[in-house]
MOPAC internal coordinates of N, CA, C and O (Angstrom, degrees):
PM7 1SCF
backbone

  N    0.0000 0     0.00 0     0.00 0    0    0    0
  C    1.4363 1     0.00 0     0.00 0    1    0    0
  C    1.5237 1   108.75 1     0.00 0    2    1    0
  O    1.2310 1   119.89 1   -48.89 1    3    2    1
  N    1.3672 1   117.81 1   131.11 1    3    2    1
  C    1.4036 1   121.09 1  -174.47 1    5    3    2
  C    1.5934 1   103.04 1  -106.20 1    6    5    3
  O    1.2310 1   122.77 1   -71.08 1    7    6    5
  N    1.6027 1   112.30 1   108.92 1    7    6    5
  C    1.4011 1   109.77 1   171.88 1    9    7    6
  C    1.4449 1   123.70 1  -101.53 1   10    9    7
  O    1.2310 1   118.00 1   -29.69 1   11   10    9
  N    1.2746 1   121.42 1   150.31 1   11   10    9
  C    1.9873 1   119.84 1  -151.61 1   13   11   10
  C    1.3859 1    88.14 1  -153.21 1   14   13   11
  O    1.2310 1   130.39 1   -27.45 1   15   14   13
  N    1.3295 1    97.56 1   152.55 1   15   14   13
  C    1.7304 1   125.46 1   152.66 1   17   15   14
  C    1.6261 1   116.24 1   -46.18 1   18   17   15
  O    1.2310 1   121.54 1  -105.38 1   19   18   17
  N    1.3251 1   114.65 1    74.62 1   19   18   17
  C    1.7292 1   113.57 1   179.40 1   21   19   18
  C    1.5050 1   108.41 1   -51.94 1   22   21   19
  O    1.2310 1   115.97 1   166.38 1   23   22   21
  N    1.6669 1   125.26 1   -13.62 1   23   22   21
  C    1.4978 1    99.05 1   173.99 1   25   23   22
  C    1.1899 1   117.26 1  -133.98 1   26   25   23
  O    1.2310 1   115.60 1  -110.87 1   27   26   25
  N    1.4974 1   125.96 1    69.13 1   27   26   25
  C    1.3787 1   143.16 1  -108.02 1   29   27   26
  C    2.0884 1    76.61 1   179.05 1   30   29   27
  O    1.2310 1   120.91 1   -93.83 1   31   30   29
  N    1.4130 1   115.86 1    86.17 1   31   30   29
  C    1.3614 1   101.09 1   158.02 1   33   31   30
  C    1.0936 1   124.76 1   -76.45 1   34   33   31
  O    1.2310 1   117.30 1   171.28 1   35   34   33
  N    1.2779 1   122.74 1    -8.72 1   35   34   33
  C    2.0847 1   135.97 1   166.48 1   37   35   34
  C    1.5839 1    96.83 1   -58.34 1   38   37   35
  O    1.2310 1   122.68 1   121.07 1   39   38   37
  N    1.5832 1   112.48 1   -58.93 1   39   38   37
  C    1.2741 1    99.22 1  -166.40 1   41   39   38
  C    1.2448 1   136.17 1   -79.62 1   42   41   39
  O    1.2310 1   129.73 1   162.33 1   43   42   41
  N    1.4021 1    98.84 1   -17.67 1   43   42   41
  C    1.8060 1   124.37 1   179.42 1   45   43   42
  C    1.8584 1   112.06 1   -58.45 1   46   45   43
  O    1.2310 1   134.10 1   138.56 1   47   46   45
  N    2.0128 1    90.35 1   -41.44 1   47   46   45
  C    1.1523 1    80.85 1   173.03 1   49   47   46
  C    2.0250 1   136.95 1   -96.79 1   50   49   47
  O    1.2310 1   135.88 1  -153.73 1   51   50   49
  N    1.5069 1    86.87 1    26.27 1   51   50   49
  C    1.4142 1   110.99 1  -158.10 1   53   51   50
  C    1.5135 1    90.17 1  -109.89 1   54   53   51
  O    1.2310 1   111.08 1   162.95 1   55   54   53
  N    1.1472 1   134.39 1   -17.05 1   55   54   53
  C    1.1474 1   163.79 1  -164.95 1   57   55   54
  C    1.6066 1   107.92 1   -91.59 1   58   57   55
  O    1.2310 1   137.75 1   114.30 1   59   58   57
  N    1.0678 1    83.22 1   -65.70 1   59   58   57
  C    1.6741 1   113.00 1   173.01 1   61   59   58
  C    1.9391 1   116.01 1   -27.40 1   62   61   59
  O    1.2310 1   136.36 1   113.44 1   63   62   61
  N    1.6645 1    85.92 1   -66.56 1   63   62   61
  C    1.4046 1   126.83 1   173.68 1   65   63   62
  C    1.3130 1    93.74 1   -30.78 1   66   65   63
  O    1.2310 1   131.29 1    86.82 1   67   66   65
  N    1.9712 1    95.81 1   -93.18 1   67   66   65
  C    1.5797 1   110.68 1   176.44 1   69   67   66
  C    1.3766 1   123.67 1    -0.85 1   70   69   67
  O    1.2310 1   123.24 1   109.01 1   71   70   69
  N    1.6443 1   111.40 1   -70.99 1   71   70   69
  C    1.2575 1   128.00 1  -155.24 1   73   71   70
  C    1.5635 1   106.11 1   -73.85 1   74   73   71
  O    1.2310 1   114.31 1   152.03 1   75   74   73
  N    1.6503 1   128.38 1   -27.97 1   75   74   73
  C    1.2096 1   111.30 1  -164.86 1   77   75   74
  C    1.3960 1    97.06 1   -92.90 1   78   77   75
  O    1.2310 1   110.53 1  -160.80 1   79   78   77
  N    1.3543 1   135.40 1    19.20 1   79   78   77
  C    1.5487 1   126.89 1  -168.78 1   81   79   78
  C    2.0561 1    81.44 1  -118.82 1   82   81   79
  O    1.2310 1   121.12 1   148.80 1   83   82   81
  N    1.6715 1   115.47 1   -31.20 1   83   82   81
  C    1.1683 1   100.39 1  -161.66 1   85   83   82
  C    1.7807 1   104.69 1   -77.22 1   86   85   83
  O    1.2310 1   115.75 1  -109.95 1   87   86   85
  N    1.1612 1   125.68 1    70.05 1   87   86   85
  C    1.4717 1   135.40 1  -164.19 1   89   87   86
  C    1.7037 1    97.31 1   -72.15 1   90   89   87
  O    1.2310 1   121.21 1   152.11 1   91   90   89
  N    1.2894 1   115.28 1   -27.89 1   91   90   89
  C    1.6530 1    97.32 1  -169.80 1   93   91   90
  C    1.7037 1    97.56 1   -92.81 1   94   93   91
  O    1.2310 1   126.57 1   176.94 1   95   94   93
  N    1.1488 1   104.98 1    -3.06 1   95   94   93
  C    1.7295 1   109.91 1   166.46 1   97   95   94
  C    2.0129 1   104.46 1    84.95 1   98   97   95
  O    1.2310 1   126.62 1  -140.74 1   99   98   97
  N    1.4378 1   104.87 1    39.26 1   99   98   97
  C    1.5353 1    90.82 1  -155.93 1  101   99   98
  C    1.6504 1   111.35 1   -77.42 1  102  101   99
  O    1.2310 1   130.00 1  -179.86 1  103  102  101
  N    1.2531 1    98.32 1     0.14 1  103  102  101
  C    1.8091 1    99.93 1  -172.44 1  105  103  102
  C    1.4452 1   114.42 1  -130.34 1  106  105  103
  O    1.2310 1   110.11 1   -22.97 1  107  106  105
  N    1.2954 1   136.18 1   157.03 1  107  106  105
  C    1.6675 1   143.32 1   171.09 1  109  107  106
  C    0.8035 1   101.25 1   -93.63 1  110  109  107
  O    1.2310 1   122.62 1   -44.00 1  111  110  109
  N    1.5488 1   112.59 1   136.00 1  111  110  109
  C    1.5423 1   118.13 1  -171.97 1  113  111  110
  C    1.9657 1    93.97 1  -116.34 1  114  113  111
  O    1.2310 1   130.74 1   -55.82 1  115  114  113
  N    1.4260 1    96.88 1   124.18 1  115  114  113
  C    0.9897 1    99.82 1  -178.29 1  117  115  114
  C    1.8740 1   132.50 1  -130.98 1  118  117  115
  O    1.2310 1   115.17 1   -58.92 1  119  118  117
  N    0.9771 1   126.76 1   121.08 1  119  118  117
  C    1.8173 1   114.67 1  -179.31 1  121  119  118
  C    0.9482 1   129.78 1   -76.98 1  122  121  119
  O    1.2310 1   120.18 1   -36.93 1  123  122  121
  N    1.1918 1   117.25 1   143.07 1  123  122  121
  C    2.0862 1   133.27 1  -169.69 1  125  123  122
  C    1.1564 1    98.96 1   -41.35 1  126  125  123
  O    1.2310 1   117.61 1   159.18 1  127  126  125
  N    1.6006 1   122.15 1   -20.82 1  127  126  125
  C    1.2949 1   103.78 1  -140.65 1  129  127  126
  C    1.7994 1    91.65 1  -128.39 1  130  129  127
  O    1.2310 1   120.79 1  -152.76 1  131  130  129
  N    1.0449 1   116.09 1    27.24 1  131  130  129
  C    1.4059 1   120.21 1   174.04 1  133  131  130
  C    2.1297 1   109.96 1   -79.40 1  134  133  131
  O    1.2310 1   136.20 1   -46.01 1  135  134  133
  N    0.9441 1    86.23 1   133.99 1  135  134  133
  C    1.8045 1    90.81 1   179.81 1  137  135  134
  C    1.7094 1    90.42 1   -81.12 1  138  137  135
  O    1.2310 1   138.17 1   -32.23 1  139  138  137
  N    1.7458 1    82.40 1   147.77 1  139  138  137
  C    1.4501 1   101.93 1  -168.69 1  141  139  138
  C    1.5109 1   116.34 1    90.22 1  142  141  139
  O    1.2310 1   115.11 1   140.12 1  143  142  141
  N    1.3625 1   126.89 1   -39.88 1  143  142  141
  C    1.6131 1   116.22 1  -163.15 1  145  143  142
  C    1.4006 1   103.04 1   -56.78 1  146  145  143
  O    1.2310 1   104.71 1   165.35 1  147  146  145
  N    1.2969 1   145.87 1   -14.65 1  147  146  145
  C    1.3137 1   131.77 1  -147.01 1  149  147  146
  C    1.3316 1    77.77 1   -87.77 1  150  149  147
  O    1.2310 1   115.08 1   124.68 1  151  150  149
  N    1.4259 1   126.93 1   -55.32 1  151  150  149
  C    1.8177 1   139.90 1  -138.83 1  153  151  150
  C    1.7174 1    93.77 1   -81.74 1  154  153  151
  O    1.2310 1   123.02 1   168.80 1  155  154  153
  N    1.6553 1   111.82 1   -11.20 1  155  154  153
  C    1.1620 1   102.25 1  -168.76 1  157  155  154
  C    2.0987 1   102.86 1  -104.93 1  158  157  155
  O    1.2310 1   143.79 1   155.32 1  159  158  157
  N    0.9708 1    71.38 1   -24.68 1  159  158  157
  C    1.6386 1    64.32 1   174.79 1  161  159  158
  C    1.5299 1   101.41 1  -157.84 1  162  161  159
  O    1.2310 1   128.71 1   -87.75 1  163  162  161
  N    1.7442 1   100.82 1    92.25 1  163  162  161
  C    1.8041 1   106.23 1  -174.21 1  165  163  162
  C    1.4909 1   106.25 1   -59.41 1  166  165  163
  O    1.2310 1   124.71 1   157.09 1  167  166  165
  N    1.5193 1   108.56 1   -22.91 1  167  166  165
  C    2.0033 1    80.74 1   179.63 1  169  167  166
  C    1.7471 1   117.10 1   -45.50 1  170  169  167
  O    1.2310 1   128.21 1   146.18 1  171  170  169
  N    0.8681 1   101.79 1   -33.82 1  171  170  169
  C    2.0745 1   129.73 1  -164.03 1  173  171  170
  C    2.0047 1    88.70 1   -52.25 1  174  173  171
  O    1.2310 1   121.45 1   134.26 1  175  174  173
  N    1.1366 1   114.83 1   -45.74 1  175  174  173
  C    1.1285 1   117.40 1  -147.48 1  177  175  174
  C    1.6219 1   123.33 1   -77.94 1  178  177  175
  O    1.2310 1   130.17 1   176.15 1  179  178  177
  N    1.5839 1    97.99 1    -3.85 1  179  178  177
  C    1.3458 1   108.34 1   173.65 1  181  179  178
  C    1.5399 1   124.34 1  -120.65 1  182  181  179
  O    1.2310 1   128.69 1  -177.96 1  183  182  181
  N    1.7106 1   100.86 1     2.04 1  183  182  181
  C    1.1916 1   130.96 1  -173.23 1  185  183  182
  C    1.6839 1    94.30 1   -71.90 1  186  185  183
  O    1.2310 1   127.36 1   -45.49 1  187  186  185
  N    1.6122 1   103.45 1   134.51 1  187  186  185
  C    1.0070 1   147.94 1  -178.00 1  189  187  186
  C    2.1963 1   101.61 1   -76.21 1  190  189  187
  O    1.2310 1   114.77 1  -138.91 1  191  190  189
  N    1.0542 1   127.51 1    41.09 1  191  190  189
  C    1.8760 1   115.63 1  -170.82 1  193  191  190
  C    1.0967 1   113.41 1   -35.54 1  194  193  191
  O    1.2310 1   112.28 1   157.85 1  195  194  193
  N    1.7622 1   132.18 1   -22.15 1  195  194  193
  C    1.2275 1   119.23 1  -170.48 1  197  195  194
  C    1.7330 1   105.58 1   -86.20 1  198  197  195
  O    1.2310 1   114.33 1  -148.06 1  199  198  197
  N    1.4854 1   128.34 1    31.94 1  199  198  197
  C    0.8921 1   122.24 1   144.53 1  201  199  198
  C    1.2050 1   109.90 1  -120.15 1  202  201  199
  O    1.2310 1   108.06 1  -118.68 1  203  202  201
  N    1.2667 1   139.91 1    61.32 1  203  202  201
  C    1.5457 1   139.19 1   158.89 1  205  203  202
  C    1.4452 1   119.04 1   106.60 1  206  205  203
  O    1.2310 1   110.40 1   -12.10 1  207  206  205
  N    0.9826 1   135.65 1   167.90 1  207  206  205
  C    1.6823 1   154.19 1   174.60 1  209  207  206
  C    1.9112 1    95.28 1   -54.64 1  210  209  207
  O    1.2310 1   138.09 1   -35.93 1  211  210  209
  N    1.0971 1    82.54 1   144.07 1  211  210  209
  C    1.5701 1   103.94 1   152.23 1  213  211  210
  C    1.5861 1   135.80 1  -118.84 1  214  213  211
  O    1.2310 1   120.18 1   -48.53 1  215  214  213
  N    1.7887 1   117.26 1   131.47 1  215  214  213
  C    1.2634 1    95.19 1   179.55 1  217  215  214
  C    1.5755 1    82.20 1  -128.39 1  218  217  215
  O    1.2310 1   125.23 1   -43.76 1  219  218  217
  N    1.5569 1   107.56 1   136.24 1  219  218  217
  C    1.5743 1   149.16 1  -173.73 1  221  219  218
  C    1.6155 1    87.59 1   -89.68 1  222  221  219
  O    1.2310 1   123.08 1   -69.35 1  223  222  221
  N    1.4608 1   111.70 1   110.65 1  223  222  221
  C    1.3645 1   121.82 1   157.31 1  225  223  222
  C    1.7388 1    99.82 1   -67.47 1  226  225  223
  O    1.2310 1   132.42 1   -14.45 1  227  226  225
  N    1.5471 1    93.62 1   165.55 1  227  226  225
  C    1.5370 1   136.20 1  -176.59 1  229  227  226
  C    2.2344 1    94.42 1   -65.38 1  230  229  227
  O    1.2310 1   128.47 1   139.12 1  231  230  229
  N    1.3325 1   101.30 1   -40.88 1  231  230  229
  C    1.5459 1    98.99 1   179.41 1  233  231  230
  C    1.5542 1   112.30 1  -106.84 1  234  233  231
  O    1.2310 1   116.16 1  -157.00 1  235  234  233
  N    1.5161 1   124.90 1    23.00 1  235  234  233
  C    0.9799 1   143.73 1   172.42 1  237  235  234
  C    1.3089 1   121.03 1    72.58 1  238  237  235
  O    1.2310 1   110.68 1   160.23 1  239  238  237
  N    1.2872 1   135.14 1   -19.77 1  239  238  237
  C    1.7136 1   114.60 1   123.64 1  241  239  238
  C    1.6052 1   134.35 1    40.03 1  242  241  239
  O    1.2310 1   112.14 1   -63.72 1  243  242  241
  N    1.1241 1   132.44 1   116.28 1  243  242  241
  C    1.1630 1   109.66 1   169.33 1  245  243  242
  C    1.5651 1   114.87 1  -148.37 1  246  245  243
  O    1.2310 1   122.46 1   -46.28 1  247  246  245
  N    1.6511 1   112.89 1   133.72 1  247  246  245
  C    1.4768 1   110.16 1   178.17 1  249  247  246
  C    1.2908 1   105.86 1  -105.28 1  250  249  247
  O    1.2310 1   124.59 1   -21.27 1  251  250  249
  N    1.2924 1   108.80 1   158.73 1  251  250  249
  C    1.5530 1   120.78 1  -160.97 1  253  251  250
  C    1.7353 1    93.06 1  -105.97 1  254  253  251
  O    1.2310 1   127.74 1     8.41 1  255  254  253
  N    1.3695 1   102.71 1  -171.59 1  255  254  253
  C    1.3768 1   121.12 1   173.28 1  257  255  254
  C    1.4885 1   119.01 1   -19.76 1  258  257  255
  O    1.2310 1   102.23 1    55.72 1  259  258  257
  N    1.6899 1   150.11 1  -124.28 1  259  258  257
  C    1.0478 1   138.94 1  -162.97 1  261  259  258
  C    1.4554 1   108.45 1   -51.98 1  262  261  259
  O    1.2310 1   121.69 1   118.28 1  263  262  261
  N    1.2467 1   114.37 1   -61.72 1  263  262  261
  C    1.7734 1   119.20 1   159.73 1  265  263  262
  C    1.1661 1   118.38 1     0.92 1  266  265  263
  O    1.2310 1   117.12 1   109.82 1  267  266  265
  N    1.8543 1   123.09 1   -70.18 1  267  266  265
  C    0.8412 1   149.47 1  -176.97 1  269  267  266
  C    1.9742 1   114.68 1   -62.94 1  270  269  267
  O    1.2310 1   138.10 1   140.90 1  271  270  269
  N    1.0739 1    82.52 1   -39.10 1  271  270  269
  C    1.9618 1    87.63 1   162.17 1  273  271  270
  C    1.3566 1   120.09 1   -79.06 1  274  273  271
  O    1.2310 1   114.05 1   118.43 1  275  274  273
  N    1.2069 1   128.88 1   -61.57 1  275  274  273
  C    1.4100 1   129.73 1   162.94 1  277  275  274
  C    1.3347 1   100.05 1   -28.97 1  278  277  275
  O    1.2310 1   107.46 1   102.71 1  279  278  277
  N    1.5879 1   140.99 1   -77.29 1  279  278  277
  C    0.9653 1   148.92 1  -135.65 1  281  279  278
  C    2.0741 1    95.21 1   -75.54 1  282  281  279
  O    1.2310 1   125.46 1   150.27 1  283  282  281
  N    0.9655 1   107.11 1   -29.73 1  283  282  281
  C    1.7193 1   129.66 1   178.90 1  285  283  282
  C    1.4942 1    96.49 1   -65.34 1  286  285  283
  O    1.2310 1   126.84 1    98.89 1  287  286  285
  N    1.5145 1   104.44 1   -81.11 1  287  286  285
  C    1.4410 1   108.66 1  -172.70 1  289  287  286
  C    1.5108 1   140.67 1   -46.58 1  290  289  287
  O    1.2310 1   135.12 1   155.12 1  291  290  289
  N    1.5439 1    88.35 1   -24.88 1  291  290  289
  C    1.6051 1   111.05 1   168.41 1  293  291  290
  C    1.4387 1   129.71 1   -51.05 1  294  293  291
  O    1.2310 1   135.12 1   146.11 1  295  294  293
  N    1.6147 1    88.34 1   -33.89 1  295  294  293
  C    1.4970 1   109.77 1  -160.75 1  297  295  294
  C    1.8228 1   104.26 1   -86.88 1  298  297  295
  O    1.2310 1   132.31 1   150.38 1  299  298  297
  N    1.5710 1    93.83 1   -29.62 1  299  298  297
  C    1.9426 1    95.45 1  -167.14 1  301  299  298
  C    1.2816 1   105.25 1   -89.28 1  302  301  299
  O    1.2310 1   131.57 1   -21.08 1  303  302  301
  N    1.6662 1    95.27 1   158.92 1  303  302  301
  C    1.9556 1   100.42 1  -173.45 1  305  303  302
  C    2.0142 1    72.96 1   -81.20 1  306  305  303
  O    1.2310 1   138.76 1   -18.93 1  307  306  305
  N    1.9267 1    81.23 1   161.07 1  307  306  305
  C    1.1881 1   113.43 1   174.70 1  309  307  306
  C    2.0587 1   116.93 1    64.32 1  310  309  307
  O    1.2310 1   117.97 1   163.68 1  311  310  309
  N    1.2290 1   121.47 1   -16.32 1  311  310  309
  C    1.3035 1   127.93 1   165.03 1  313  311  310
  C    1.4958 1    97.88 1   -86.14 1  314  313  311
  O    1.2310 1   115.63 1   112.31 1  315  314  313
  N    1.1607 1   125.89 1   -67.69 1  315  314  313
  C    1.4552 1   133.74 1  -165.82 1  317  315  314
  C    1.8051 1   110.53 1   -40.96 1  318  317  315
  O    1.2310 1   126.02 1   162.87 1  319  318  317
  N    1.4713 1   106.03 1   -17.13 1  319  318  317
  C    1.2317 1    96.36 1  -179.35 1  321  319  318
  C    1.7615 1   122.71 1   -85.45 1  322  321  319
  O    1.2310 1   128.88 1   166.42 1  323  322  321
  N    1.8117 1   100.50 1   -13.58 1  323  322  321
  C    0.9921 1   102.69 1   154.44 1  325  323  322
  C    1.6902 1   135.95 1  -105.77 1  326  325  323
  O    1.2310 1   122.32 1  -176.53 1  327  326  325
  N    1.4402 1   113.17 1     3.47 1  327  326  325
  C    1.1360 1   124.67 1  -163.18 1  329  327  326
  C    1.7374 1   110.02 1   -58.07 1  330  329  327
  O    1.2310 1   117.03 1   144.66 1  331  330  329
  N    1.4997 1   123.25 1   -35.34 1  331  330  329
  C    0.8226 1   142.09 1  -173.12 1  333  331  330
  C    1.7812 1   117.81 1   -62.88 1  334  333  331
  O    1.2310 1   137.63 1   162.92 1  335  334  333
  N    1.3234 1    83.45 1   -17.08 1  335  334  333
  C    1.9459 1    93.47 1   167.33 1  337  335  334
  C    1.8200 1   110.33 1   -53.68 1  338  337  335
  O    1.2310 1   126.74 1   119.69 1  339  338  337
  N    1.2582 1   104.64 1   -60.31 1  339  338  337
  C    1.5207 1   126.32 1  -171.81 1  341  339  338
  C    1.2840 1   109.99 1   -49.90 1  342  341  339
  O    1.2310 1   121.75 1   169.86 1  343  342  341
  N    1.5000 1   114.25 1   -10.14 1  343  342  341
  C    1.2657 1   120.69 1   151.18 1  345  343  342
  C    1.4838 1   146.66 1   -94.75 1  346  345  343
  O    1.2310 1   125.52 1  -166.69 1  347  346  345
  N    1.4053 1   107.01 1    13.31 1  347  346  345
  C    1.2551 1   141.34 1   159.48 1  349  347  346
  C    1.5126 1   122.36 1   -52.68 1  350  349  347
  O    1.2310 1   107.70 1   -61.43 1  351  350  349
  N    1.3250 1   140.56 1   118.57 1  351  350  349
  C    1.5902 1   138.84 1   168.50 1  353  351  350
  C    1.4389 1   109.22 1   -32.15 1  354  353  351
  O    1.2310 1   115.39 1   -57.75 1  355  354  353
  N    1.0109 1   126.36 1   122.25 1  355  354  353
  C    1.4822 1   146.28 1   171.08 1  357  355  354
  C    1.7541 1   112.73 1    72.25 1  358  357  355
  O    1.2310 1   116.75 1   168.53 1  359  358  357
  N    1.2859 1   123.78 1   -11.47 1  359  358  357
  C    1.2732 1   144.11 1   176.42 1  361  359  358
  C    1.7481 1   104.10 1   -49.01 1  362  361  359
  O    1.2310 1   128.91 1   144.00 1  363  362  361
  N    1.2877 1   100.44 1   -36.00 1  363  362  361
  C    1.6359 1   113.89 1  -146.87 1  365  363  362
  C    1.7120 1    85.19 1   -84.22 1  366  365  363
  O    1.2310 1   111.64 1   146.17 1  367  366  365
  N    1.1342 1   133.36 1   -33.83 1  367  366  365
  C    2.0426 1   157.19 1  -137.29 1  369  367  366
  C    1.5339 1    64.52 1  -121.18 1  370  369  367
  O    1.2310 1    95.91 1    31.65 1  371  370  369
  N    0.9448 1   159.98 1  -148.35 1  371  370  369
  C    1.7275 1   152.33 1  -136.34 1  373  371  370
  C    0.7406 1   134.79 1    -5.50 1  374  373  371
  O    1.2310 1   127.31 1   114.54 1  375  374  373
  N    1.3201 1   103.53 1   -65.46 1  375  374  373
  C    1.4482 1   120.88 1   161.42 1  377  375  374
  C    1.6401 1   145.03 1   -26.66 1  378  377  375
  O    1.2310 1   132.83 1   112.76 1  379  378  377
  N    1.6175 1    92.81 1   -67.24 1  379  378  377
  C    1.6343 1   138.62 1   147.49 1  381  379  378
  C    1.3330 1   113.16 1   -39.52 1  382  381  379
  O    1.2310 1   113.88 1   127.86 1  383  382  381
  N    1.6127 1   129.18 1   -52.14 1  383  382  381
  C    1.3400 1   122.77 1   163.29 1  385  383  382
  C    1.3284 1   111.81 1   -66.92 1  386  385  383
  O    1.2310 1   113.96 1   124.50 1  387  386  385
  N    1.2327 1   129.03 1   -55.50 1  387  386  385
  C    1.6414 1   124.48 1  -163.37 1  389  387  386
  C    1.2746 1   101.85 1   -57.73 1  390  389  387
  O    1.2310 1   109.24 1   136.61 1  391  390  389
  N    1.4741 1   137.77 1   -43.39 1  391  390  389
  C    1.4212 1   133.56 1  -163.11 1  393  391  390
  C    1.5178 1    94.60 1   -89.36 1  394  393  391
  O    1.2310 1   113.42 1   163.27 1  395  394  393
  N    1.2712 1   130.04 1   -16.73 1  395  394  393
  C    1.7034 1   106.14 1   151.57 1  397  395  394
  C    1.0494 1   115.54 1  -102.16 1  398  397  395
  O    1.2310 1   106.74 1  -133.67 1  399  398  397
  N    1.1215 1   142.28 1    46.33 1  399  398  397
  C    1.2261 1   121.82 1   120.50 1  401  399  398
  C    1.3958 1   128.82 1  -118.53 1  402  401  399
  O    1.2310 1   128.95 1  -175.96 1  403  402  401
  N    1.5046 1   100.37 1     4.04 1  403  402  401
  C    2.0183 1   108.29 1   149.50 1  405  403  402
  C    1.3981 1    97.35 1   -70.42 1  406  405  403
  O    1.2310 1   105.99 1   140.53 1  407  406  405
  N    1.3428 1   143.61 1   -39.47 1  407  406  405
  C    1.3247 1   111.86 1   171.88 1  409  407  406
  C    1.3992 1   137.74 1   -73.44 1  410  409  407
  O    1.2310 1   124.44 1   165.57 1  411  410  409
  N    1.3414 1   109.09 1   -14.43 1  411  410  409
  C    1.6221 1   127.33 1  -172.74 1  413  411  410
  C    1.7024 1    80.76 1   -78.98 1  414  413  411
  O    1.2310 1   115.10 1   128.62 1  415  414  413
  N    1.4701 1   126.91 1   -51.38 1  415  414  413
  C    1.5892 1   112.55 1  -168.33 1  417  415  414
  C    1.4186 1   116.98 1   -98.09 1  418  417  415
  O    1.2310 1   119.12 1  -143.13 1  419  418  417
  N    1.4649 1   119.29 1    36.87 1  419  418  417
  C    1.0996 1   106.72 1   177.42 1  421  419  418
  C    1.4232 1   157.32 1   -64.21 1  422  421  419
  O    1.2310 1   136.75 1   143.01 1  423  422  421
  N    1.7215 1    85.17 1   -36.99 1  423  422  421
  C    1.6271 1   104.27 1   172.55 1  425  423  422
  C    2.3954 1   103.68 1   -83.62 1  426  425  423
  O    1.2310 1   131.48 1   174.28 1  427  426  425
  N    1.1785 1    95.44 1    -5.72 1  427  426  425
  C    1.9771 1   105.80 1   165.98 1  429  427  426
  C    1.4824 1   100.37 1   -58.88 1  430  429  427
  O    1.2310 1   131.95 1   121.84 1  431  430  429
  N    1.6877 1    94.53 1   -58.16 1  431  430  429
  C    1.3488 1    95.76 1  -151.75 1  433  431  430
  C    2.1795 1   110.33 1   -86.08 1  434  433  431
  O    1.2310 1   131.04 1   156.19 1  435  434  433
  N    1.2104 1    96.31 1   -23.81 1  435  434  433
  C    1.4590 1   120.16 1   160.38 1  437  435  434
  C    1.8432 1    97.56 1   -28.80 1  438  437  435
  O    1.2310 1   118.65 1   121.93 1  439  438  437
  N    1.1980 1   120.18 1   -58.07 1  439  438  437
  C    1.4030 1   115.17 1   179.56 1  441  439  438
  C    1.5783 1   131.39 1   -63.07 1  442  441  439
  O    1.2310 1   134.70 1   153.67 1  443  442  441
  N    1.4484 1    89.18 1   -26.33 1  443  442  441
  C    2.1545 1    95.51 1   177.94 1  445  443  442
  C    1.4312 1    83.76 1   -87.94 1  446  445  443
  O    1.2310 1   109.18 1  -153.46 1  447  446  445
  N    1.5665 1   137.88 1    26.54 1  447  446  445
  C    1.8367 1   124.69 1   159.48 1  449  447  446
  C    1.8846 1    92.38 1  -102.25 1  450  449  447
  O    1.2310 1   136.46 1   150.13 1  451  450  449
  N    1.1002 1    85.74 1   -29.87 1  451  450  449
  C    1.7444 1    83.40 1  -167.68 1  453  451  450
  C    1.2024 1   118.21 1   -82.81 1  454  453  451
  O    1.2310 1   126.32 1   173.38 1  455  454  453
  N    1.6280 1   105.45 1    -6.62 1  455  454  453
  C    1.8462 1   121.28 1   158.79 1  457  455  454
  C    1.5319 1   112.34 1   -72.73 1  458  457  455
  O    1.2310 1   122.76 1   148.75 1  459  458  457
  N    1.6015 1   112.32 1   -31.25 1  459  458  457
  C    1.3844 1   132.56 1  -177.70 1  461  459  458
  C    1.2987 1   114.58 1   105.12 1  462  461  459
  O    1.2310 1   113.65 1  -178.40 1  463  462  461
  N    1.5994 1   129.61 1     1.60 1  463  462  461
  C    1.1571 1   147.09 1   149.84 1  465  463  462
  C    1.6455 1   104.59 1   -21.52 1  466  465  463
  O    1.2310 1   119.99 1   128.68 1  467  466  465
  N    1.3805 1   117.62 1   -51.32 1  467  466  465
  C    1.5186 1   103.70 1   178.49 1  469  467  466
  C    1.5631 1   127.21 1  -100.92 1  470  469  467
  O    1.2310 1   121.82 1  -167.10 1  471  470  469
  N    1.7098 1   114.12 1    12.90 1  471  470  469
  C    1.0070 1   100.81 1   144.25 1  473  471  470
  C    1.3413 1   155.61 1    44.58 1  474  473  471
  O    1.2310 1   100.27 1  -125.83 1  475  474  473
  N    1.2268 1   153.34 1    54.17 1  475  474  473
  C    1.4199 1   130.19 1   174.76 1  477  475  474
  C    1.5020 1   107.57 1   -45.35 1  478  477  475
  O    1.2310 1   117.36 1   -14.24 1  479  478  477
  N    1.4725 1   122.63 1   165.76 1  479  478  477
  C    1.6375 1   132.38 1   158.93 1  481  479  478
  C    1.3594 1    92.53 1  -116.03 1  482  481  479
  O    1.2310 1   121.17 1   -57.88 1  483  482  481
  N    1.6125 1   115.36 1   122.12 1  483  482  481
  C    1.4680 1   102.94 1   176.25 1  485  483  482
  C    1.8790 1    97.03 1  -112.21 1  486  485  483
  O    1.2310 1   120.10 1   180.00 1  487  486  485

């Protein structure tokens, strides 16, 4: 289950992304801000969102922010072929910074979506 900032137009449309590559449907896409998630999976409930998405493994598990993409990308046709980068020496420490601080600027960058900068191309 992939959990996100539901009022987060950066992430909705990052989300967006996700979902049209996830064609075999393998994950629930879900928002921070859904009633019940805490009771449904208490790890969730002390979690910090302003460092990134969460995706809730199958044995309850959970990877955080870039983690949580790798662990995403792995899974989709056509990402998976690059996912395997993020497993590269120092790649992983890059990575990990850049996606926090797309989350530290999200609702910044939330506005170059509302220029249309983020976009889908369908």
């Amino acid at each position: 289950m992939v959990v996100y900032d539901g009022q987060c137009p950066f992430c909705l449309r990052q989300i967006q992304r996700i979902q049209t590559r996830d064609r075999p449907q393998r994950f629930e896409y879900v928002p921070r801000q859904t009633e019940g998630l805490d009771r449904r999976f208490p790890a969730l409930a002390e979690a910090d969102f302003n460092t990134g998405m969460r995706l809730v493994h199958p044995n309850g598990s959970v990877s955080v922010g870039a983690d949580a993409v790798y662990e995403i990308a792995r899974r989709l046709p056509g990402w998976r072929n690059w996912a395997w980068l993020y497993r590269l020496p120092g790649l992983k420490f890059v990575l990990r910074a850049l996606y926090a601080w797309v989350a530290r600027n999200r609702y910044r960058l939330a506005r170059a979506c509302e220029d249309g900068a983020c976009e889908l191309k369908r």
